[in-house]
Jmol script that loads the backbone (N, CA, C; Angstrom):
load data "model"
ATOM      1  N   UNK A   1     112.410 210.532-100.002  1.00  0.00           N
ATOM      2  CA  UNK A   1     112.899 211.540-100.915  1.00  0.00           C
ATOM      3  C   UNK A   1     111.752 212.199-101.686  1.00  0.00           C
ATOM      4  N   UNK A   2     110.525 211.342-102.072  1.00  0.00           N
ATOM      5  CA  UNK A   2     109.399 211.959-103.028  1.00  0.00           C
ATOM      6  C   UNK A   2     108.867 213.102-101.983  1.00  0.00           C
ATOM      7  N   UNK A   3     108.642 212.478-101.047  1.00  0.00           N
ATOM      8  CA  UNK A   3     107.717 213.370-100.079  1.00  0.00           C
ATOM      9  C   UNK A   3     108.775 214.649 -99.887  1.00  0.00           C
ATOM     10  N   UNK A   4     109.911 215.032 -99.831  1.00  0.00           N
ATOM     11  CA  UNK A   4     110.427 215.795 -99.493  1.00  0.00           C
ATOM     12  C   UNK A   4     110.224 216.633-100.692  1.00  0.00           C
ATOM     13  N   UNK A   5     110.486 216.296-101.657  1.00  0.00           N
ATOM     14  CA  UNK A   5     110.098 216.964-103.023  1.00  0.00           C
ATOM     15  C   UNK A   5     108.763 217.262-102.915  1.00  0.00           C
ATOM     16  N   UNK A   6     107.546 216.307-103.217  1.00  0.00           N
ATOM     17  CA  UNK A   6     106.358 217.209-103.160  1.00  0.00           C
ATOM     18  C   UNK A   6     106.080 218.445-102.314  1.00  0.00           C
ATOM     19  N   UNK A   7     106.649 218.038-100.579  1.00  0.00           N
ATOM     20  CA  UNK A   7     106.496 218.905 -99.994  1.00  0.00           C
ATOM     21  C   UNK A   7     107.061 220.477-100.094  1.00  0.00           C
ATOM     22  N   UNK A   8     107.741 220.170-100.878  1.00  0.00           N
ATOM     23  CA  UNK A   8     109.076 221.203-101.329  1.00  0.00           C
ATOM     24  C   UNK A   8     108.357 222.500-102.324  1.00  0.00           C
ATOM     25  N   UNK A   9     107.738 221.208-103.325  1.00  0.00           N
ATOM     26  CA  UNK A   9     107.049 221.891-104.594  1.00  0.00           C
ATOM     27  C   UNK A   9     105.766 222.707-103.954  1.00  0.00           C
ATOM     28  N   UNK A  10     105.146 222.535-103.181  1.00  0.00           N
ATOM     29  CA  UNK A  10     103.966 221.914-102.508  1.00  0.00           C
ATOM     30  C   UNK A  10     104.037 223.936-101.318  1.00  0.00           C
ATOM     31  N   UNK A  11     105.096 224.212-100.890  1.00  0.00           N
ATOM     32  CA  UNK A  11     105.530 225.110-100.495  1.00  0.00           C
ATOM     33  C   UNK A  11     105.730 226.249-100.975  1.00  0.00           C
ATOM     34  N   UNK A  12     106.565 225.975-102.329  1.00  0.00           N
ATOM     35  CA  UNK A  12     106.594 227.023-103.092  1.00  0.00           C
ATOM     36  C   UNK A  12     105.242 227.527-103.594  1.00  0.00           C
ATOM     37  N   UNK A  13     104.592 226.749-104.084  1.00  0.00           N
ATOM     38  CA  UNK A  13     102.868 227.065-104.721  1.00  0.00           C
ATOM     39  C   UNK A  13     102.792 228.021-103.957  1.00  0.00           C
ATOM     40  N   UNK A  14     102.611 227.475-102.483  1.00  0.00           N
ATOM     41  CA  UNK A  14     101.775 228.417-101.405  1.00  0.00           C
ATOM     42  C   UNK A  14     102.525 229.462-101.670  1.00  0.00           C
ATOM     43  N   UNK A  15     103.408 229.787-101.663  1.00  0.00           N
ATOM     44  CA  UNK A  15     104.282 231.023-101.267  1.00  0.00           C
ATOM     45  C   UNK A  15     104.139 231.833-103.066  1.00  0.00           C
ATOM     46  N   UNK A  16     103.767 231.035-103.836  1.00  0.00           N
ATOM     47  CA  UNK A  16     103.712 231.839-105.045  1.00  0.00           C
ATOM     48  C   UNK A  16     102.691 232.406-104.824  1.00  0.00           C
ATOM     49  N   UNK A  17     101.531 231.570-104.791  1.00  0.00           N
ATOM     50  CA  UNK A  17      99.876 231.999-104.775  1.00  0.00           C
ATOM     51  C   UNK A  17      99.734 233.400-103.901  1.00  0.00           C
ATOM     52  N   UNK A  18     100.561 233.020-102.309  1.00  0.00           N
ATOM     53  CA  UNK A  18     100.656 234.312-101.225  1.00  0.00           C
ATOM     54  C   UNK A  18     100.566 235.577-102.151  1.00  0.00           C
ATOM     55  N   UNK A  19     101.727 235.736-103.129  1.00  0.00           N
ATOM     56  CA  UNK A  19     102.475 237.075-103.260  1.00  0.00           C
ATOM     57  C   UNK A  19     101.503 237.486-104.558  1.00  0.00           C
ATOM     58  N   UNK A  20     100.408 236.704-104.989  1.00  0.00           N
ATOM     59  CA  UNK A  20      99.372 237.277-106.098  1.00  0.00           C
ATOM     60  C   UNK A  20      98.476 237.997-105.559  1.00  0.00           C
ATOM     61  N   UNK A  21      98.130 237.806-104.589  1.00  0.00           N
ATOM     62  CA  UNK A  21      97.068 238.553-103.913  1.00  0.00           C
ATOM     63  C   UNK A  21      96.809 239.820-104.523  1.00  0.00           C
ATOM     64  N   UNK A  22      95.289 240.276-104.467  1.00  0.00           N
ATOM     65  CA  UNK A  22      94.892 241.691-104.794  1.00  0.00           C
ATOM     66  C   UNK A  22      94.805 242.596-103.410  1.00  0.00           C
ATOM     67  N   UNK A  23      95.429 242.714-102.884  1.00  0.00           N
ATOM     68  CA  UNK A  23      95.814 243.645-101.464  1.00  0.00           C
ATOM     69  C   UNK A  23      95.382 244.900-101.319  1.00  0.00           C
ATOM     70  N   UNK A  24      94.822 245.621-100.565  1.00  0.00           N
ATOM     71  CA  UNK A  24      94.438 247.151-100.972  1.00  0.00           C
ATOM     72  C   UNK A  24      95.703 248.018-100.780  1.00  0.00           C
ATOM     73  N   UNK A  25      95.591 248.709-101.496  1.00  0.00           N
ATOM     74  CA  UNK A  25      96.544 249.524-101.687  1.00  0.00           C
ATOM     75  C   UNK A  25      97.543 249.361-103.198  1.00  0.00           C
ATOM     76  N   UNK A  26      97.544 247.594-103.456  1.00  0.00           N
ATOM     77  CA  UNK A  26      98.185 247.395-104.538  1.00  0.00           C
ATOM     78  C   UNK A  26      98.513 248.330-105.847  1.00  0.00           C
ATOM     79  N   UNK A  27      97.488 249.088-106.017  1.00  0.00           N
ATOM     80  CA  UNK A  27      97.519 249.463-107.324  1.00  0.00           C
ATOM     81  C   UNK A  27      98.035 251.093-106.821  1.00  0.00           C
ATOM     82  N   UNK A  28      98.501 251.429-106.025  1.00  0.00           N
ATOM     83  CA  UNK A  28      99.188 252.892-105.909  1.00  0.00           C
ATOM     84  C   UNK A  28     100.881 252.473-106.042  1.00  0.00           C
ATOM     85  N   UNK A  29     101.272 251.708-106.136  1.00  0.00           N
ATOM     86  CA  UNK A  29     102.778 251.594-106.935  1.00  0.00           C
ATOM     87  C   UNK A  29     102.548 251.035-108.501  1.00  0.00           C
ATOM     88  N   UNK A  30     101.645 251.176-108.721  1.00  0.00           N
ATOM     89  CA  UNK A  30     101.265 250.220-110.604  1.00  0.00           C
ATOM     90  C   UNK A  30     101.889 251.756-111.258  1.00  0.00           C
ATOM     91  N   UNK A  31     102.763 251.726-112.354  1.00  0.00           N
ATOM     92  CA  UNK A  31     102.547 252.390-113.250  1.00  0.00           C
ATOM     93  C   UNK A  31     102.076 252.339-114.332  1.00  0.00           C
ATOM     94  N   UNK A  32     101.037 252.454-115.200  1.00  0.00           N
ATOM     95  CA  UNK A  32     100.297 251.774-115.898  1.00  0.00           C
ATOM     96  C   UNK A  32     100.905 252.193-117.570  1.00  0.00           C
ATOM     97  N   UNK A  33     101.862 253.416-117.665  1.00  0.00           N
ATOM     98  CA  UNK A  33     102.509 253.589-118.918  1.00  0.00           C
ATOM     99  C   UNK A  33     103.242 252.643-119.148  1.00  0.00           C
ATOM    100  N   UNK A  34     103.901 251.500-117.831  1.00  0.00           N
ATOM    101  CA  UNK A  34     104.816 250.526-118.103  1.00  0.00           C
ATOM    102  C   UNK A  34     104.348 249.644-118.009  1.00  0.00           C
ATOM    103  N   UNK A  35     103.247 249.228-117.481  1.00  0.00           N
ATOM    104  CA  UNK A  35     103.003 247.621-117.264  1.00  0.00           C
ATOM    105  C   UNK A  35     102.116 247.456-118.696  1.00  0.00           C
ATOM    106  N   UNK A  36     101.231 248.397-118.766  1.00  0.00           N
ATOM    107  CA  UNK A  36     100.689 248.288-120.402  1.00  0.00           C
ATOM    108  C   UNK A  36     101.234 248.085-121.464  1.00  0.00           C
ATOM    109  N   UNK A  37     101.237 247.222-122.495  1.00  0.00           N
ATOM    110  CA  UNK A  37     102.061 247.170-123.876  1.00  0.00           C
ATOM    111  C   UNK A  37     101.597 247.646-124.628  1.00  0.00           C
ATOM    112  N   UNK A  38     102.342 248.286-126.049  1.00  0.00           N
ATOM    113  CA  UNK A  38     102.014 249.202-126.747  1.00  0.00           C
ATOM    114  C   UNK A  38     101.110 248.153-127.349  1.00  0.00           C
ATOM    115  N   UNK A  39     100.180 248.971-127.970  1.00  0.00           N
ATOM    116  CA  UNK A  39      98.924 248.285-128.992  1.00  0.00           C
ATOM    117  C   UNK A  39      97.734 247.947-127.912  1.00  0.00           C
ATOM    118  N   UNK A  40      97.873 248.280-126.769  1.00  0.00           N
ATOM    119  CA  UNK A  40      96.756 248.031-125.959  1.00  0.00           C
ATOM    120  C   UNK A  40      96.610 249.122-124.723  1.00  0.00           C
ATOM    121  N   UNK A  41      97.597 250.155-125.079  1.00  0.00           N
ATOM    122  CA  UNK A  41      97.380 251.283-124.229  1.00  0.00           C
ATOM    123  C   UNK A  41      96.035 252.149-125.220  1.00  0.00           C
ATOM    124  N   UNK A  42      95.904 253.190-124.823  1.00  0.00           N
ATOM    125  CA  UNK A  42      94.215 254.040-124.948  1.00  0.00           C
ATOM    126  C   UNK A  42      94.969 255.034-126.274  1.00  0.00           C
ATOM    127  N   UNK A  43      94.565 255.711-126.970  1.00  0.00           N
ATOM    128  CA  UNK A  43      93.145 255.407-127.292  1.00  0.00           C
ATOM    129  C   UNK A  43      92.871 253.876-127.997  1.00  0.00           C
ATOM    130  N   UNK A  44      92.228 253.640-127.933  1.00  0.00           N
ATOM    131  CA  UNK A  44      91.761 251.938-128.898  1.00  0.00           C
ATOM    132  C   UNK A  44      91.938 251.960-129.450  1.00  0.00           C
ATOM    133  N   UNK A  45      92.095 250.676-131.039  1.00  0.00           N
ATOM    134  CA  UNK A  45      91.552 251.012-132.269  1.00  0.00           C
ATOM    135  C   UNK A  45      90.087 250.603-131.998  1.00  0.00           C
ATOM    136  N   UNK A  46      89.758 250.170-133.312  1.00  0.00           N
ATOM    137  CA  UNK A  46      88.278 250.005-133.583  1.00  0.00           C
ATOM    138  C   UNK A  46      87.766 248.699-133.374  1.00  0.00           C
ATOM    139  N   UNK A  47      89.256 247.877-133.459  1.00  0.00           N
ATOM    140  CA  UNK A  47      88.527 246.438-133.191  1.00  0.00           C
ATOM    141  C   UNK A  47      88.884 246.054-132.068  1.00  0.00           C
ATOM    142  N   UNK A  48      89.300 247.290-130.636  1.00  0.00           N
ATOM    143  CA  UNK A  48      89.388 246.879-129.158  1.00  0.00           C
ATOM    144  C   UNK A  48      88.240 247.736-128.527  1.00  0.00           C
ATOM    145  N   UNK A  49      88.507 247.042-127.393  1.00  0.00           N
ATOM    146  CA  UNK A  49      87.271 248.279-126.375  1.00  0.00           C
ATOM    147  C   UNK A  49      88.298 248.219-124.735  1.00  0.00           C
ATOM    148  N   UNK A  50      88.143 249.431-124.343  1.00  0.00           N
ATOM    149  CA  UNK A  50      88.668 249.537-123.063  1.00  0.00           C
ATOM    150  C   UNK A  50      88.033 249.052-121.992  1.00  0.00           C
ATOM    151  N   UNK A  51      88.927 248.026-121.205  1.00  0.00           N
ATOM    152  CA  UNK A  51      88.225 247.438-120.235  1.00  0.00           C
ATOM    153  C   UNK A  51      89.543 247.162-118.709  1.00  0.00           C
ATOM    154  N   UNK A  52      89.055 246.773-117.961  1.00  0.00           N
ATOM    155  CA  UNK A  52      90.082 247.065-116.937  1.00  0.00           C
ATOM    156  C   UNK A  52      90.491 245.064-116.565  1.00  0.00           C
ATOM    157  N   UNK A  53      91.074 244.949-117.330  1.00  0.00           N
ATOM    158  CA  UNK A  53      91.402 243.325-117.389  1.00  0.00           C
ATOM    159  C   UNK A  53      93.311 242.976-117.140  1.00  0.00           C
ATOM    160  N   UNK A  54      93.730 243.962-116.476  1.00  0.00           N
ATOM    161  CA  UNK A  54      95.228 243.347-115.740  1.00  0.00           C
ATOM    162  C   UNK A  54      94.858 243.288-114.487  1.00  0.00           C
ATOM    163  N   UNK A  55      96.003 242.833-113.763  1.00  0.00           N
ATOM    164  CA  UNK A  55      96.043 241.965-112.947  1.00  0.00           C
ATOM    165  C   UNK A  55      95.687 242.526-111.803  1.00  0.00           C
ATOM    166  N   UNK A  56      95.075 242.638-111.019  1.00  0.00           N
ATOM    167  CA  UNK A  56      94.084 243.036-109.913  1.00  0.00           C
ATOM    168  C   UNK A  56      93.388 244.544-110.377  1.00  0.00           C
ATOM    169  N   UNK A  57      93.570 244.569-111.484  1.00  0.00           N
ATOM    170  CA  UNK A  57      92.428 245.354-112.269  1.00  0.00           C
ATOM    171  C   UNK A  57      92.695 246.793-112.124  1.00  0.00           C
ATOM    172  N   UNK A  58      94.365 247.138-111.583  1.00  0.00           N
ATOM    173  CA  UNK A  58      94.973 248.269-111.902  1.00  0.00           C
ATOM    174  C   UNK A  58      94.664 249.401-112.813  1.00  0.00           C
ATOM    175  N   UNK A  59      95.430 248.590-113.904  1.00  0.00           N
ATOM    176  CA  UNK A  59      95.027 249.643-115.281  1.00  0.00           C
ATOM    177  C   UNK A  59      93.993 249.081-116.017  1.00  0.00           C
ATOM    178  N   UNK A  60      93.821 249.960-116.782  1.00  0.00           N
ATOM    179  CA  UNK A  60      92.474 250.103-118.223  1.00  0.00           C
ATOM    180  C   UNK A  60      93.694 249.645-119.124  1.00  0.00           C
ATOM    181  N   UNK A  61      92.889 248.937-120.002  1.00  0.00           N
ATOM    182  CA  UNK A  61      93.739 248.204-121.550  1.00  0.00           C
ATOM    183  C   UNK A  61      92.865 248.045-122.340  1.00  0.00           C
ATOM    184  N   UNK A  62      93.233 247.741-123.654  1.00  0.00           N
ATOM    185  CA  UNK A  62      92.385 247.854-124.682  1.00  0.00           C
ATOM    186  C   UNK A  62      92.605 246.207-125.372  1.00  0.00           C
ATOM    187  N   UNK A  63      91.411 245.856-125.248  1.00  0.00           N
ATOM    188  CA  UNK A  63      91.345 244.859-125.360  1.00  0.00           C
ATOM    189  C   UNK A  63      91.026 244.553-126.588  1.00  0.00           C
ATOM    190  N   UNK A  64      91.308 243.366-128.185  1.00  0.00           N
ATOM    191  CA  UNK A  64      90.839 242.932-128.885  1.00  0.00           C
ATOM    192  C   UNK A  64      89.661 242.314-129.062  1.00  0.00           C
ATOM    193  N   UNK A  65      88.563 242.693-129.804  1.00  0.00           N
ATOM    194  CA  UNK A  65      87.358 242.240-129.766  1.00  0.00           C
ATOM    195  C   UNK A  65      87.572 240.993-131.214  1.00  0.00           C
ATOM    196  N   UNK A  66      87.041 239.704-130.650  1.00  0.00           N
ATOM    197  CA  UNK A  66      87.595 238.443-131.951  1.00  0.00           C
ATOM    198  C   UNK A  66      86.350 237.669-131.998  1.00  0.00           C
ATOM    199  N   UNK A  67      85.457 237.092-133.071  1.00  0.00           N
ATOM    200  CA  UNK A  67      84.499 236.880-133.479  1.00  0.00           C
ATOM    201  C   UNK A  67      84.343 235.253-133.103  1.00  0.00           C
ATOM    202  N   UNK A  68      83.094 234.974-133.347  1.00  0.00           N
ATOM    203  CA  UNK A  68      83.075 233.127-133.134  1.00  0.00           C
ATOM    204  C   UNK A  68      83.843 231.906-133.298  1.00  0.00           C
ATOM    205  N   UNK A  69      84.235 231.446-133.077  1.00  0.00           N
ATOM    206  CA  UNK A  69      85.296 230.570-132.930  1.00  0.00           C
ATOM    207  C   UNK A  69      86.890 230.254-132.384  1.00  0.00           C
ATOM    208  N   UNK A  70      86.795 231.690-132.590  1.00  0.00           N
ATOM    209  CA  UNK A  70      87.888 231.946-132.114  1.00  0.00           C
ATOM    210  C   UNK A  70      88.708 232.269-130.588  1.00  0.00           C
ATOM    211  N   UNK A  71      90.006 232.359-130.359  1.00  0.00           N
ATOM    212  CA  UNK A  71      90.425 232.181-128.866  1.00  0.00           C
ATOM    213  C   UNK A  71      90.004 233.412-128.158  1.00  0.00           C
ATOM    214  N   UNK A  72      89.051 232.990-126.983  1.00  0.00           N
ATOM    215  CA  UNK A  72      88.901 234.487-125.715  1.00  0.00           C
ATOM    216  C   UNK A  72      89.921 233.937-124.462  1.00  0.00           C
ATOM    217  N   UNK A  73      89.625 235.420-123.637  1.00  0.00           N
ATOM    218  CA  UNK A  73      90.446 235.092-122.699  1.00  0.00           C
ATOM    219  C   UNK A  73      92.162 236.033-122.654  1.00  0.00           C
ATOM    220  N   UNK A  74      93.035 235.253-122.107  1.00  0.00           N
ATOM    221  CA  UNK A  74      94.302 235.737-122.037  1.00  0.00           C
ATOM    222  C   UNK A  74      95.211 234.023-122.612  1.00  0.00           C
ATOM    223  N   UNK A  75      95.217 234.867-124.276  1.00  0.00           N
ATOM    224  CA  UNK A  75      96.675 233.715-125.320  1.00  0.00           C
ATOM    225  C   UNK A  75      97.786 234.228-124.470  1.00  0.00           C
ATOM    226  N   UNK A  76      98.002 232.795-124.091  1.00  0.00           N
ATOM    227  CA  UNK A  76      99.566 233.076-123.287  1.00  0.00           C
ATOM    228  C   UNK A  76     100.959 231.777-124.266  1.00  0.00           C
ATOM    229  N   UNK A  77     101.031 232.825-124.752  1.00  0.00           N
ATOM    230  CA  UNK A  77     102.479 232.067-125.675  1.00  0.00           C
ATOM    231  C   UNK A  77     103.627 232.478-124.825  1.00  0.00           C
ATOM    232  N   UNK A  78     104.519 231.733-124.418  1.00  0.00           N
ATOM    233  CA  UNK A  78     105.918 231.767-123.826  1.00  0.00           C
ATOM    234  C   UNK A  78     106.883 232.588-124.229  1.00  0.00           C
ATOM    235  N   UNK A  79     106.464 232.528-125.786  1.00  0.00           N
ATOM    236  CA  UNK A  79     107.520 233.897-126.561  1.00  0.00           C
ATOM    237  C   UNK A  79     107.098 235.227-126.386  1.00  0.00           C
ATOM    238  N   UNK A  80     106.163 235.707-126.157  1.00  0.00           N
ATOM    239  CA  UNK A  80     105.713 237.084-125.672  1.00  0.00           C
ATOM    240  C   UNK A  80     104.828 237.561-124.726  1.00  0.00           C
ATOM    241  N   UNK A  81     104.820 238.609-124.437  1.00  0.00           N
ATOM    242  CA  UNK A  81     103.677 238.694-123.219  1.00  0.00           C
ATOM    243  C   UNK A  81     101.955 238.767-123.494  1.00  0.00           C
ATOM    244  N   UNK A  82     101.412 238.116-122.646  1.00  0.00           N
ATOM    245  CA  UNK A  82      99.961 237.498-122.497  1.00  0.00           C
ATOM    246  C   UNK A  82      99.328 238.978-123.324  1.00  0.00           C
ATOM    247  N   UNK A  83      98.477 238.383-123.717  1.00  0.00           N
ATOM    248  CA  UNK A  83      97.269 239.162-125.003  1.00  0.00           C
ATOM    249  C   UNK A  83      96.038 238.731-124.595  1.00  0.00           C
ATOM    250  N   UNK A  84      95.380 239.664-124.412  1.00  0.00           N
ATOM    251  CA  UNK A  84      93.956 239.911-123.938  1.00  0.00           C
ATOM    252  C   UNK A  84      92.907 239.463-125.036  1.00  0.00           C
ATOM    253  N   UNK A  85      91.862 238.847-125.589  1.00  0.00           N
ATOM    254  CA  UNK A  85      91.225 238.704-126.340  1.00  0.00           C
ATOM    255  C   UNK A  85      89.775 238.980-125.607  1.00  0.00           C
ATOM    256  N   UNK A  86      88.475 239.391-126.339  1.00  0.00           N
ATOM    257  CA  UNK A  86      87.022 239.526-125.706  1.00  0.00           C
ATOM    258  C   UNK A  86      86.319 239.599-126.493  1.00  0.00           C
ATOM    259  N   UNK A  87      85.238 238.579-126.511  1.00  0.00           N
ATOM    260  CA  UNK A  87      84.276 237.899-127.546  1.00  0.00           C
ATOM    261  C   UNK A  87      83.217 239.114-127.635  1.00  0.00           C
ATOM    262  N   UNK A  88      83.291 239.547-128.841  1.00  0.00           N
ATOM    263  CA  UNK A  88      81.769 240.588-129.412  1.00  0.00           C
ATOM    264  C   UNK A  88      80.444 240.586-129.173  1.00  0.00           C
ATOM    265  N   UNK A  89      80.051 241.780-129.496  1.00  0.00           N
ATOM    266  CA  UNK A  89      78.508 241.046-128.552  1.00  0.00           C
ATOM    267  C   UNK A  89      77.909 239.921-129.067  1.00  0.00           C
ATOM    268  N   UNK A  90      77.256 239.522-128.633  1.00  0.00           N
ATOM    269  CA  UNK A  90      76.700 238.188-128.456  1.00  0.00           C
ATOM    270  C   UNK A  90      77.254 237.120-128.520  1.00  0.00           C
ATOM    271  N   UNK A  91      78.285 236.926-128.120  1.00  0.00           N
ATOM    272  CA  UNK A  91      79.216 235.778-128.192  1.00  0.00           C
ATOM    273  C   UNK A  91      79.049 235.539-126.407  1.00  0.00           C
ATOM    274  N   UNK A  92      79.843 234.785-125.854  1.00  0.00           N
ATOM    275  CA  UNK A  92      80.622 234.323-125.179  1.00  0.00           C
ATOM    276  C   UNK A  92      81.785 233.629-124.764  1.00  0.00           C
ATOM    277  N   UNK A  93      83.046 233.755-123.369  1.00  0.00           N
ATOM    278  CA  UNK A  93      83.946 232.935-123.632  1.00  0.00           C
ATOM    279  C   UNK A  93      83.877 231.487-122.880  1.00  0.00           C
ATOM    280  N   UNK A  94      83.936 230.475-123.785  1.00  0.00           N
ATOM    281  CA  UNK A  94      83.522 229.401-123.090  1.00  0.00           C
ATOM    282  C   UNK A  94      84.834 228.972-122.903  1.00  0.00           C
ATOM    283  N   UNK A  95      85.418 228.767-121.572  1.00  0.00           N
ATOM    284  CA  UNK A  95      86.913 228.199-121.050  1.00  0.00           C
ATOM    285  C   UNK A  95      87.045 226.499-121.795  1.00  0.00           C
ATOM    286  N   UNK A  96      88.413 226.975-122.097  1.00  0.00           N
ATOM    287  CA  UNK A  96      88.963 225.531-122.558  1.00  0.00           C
ATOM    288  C   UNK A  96      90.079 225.631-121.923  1.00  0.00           C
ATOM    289  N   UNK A  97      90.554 226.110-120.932  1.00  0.00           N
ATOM    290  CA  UNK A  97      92.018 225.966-120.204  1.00  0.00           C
ATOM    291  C   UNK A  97      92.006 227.261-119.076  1.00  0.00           C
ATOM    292  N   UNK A  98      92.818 227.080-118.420  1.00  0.00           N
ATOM    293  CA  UNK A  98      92.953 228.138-117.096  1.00  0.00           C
ATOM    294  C   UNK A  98      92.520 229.309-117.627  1.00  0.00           C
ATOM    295  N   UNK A  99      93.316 229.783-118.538  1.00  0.00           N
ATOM    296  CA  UNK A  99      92.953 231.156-119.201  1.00  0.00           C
ATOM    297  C   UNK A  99      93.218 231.796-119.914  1.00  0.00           C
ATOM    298  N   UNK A 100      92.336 230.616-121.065  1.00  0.00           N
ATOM    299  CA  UNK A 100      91.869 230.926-121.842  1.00  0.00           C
ATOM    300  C   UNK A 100      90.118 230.286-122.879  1.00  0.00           C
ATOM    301  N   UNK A 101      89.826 230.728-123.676  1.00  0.00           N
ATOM    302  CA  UNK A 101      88.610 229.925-124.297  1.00  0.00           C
ATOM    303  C   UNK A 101      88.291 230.019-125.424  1.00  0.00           C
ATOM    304  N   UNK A 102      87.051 229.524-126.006  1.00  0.00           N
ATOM    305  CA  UNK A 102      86.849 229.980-127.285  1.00  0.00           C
ATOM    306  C   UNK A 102      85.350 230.924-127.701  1.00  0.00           C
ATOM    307  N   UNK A 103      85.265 231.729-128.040  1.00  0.00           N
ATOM    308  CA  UNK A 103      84.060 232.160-128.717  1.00  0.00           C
ATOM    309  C   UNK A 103      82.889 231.512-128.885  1.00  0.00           C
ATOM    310  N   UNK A 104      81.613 231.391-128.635  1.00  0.00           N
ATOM    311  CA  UNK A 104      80.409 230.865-128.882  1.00  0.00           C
ATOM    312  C   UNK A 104      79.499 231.856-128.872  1.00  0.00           C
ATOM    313  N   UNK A 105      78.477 231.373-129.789  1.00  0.00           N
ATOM    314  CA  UNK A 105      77.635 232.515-129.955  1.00  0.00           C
ATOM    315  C   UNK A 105      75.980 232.055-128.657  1.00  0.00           C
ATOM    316  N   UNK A 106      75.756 232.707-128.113  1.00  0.00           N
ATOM    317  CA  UNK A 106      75.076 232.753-126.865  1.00  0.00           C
ATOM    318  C   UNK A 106      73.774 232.018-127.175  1.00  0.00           C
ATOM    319  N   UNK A 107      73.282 232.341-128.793  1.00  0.00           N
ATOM    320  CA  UNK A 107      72.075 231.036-128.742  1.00  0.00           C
ATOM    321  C   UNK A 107      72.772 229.627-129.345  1.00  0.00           C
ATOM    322  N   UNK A 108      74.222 229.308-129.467  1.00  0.00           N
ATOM    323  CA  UNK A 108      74.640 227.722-129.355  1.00  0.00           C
ATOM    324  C   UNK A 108      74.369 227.371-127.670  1.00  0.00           C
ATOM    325  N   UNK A 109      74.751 228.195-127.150  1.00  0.00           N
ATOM    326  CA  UNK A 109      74.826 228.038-125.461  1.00  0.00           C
ATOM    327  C   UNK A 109      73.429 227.419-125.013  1.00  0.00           C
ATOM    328  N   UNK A 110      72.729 228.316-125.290  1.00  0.00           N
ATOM    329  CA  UNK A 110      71.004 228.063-124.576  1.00  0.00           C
ATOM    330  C   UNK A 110      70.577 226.488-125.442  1.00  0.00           C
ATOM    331  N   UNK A 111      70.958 226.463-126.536  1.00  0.00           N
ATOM    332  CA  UNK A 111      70.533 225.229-127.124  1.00  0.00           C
ATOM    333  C   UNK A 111      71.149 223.872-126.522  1.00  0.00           C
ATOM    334  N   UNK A 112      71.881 223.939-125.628  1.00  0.00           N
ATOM    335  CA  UNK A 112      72.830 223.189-125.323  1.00  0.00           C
ATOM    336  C   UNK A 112      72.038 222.766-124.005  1.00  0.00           C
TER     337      UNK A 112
END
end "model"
wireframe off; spacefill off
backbone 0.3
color backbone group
């Protein structure tokens, strides 16, 4: 019975992972007025910068720029849709989970 289950679970993955693919052509059915959420469509404010960070890199979004310590990456809370974060210059995002990380400033890095 386990094995039928893993294999089961084990199937679906594959078949999820299949249908992510970045395929050519993908991005000529994207509409990007809809897949974008408000507060991260163009023009920016001041504390985003436009960068092309959805999902096979379709559209341009405006991404939040968030200072040392704090979370980079894509905050994925269950209650709303995924939020883009991107560490200022001289920072970096150092991964603490699939995807997401935290802020470091680039000479903690080298000292390390």
């Amino acid at each position: 019975m386990s094995r039928v289950l893993l294999l089961s679970i084990l199937a679906a993955y594959i078949a999820a992972v299949w249908t992510l693919q970045c395929t050519p052509g993908i991005c000529n059915d994207i509409d990007c007025a809809i897949e974008v959420e408000e507060g991260h469509k163009k023009p920016c404010n001041d504390d985003q910068v436009l960068t092309n960070r959805t999902f096979c890199g379709c559209c341009e979004i405006c991404v939040t720029l968030v200072g040392e310590g704090n979370h980079c990456g894509v905050h994925i809370d269950l209650t709303q849709v995924p939020i883009p974060y991107k560490c200022k210059d001289g920072l970096q995002c150092v991964k603490d989970t699939a995807f997401s990380g935290v802020c470091v400033a680039n000479n903690q890095l080298q000292a390390n």
